[in-house]
C-alpha positions in Angstrom: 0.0 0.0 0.0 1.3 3.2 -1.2 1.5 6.3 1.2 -1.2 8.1 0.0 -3.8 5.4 -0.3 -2.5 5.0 3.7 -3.3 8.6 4.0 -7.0 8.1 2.4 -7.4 5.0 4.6 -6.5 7.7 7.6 -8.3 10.1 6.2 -11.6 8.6 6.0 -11.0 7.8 10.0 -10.5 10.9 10.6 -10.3 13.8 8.5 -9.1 16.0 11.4 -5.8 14.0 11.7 -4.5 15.1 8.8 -1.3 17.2 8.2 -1.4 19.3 4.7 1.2 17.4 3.4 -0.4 14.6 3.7 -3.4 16.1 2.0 -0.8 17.2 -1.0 0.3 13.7 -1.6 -3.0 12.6 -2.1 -4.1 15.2 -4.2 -1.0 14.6 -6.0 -1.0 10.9 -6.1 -4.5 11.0 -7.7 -3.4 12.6 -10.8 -3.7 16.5 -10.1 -0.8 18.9 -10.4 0.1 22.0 -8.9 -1.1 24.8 -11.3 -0.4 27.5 -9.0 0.1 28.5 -5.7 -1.3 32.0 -4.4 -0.5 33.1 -0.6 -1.4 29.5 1.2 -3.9 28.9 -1.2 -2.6 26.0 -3.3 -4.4 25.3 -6.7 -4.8 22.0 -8.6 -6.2 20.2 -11.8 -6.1 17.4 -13.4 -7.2 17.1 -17.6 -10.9 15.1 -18.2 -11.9 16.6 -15.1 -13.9 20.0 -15.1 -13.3 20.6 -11.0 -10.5 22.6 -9.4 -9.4 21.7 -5.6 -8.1 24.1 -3.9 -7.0 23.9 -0.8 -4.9 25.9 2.0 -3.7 24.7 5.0 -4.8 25.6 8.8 -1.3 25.6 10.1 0.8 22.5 9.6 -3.2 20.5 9.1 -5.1 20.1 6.7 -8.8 21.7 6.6 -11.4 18.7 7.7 -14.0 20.0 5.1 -11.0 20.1 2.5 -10.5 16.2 3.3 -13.9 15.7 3.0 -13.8 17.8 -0.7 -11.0 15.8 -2.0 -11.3 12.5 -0.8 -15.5 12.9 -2.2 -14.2 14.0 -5.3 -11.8 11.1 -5.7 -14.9 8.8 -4.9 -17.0 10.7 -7.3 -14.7 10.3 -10.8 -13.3 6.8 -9.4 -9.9 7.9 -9.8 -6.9 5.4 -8.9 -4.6 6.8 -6.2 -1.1 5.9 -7.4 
């Protein structure tokens, strides 16, 4: 099991345990990239898909809702987390 499809398992737990890195790698691992980044606010997209995330961090953690945004959207477009 890769590190990010850890974090989703983690994630789905609890979505308050997560650290915005860990957030990043999943977004990452599921095929977005990093189209820019303006003040904390950290914008990605991924081509066949018309949705944006964007997410910013709340210190070092990651935003609960946020978790709940990416890992529904993941769930939504059955995307594979690499």
């Amino acid at each position: 099991m890769t590190r990010a499809a850890k974090a989703i398992e983690a994630a789905k737990q609890n979505p308050k345990g997560l650290s915005f890195a860990q957030l990043r790698s999943i977004v990452e691992a599921a095929g977005f990239t990093l189209k820019r980044v303006s003040g904390s606010h950290h914008v990605y997209s991924r081509p066949g898909i018309a949705e944006i995330i964007n997410i910013q961090p709340a210190g070092k953690d990651a935003k609960p809702y946020q978790v709940r945004q990416v890992l529904e959207l993941i769930e939504r477009y059955k995307l594979t987390v690499q």
